[in-house]
C-alpha positions as CSV (number, residue, x, y, z in Angstrom):
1,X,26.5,-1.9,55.8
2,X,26.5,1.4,53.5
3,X,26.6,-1.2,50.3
4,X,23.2,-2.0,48.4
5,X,21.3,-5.4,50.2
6,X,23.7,-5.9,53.0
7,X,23.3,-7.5,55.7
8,X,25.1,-8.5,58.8
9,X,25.3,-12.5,60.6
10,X,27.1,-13.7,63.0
11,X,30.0,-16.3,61.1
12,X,31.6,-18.4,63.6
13,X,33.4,-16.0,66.2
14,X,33.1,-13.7,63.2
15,X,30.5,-10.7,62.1
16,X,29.6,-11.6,58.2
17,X,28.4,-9.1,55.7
18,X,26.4,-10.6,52.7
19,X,24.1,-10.0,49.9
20,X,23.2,-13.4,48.0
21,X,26.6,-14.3,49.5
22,X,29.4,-13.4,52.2
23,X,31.6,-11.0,51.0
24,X,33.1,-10.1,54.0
25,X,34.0,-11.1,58.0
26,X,35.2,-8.7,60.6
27,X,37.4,-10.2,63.3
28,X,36.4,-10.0,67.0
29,X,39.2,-7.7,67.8
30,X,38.7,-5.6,64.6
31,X,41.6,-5.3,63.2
32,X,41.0,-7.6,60.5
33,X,38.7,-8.3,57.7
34,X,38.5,-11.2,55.1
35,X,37.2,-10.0,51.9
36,X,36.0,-12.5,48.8
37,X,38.1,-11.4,45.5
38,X,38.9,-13.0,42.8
39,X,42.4,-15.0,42.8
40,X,43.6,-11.8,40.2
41,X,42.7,-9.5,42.6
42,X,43.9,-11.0,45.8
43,X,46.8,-11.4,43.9
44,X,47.1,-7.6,42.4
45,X,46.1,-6.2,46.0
46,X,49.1,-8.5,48.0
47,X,51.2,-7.5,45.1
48,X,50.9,-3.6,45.7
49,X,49.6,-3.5,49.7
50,X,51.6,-6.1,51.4
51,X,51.8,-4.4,54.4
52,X,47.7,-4.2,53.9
53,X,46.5,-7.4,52.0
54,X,48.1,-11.3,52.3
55,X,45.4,-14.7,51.3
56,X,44.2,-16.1,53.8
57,X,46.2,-19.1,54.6
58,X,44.8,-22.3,53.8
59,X,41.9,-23.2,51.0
60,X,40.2,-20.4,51.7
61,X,43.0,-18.4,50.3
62,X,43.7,-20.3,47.2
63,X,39.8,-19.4,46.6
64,X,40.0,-15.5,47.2
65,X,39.7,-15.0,50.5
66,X,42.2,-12.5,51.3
67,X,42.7,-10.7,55.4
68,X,42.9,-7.2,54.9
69,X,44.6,-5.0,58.1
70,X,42.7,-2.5,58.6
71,X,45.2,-0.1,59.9
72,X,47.2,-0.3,56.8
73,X,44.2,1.1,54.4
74,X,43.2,4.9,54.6
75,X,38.9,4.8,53.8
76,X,39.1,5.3,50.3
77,X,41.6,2.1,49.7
78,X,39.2,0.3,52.4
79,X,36.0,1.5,50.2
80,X,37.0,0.2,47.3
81,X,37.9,-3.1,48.5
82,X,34.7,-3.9,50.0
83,X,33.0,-2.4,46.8
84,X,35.0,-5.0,45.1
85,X,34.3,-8.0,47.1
86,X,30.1,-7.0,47.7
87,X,30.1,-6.7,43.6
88,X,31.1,-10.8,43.7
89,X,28.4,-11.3,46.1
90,X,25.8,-9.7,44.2
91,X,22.5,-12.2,43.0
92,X,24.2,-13.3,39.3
93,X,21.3,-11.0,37.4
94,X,22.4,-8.3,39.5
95,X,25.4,-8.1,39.1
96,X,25.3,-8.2,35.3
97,X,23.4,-5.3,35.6
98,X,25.9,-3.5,37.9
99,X,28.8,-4.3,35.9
100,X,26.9,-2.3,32.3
């Protein structure tokens, strides 16, 4: 909730965090998150954090969407990852801004 415009919505049996978009869902039991990446990232991330990252397993996988373990990340490696994913959320204008 710390990140610029976000709010929180109930998602299903999920709690979503958006700006212009969803960026993020924490699991009932909260041990898991799904974060929105781009397919390099979610890639990069399960490359190097196995233990931490894996795609979520079905469409919404091959599209980003990758469950994070919580555990598995200390705060800064958790920090960055949901800085990542809110910056693909961001209204387009936005994030053109944030990215100069």
């Amino acid at each position: 909730m710390s990140l610029d415009g976000t709010t929180e919505a109930p998602h299903f049996e999920r709690v979503a965090f958006k700006v212009a978009r969803i960026y993020a869902t924490l699991a009932p039991d909260g041990l898991t998150a799904n974060l929105k990446l781009s397919r390099d990232e979610q890639e990069f991330k399960c490359m190097m954090a196995p233990e931490a990252f894996r795609p979520v397993p079905n469409a919404w996988g091959q599209q980003g969407w990758t469950t994070v373990t919580l555990a598995a990340l200390n705060p800064v490696e958790l920090q960055a990852a949901l800085e990542l994913a809110w910056q693909h959320a961001l209204p387009r204008k936005r994030a053109r801004r944030q990215a100069t």
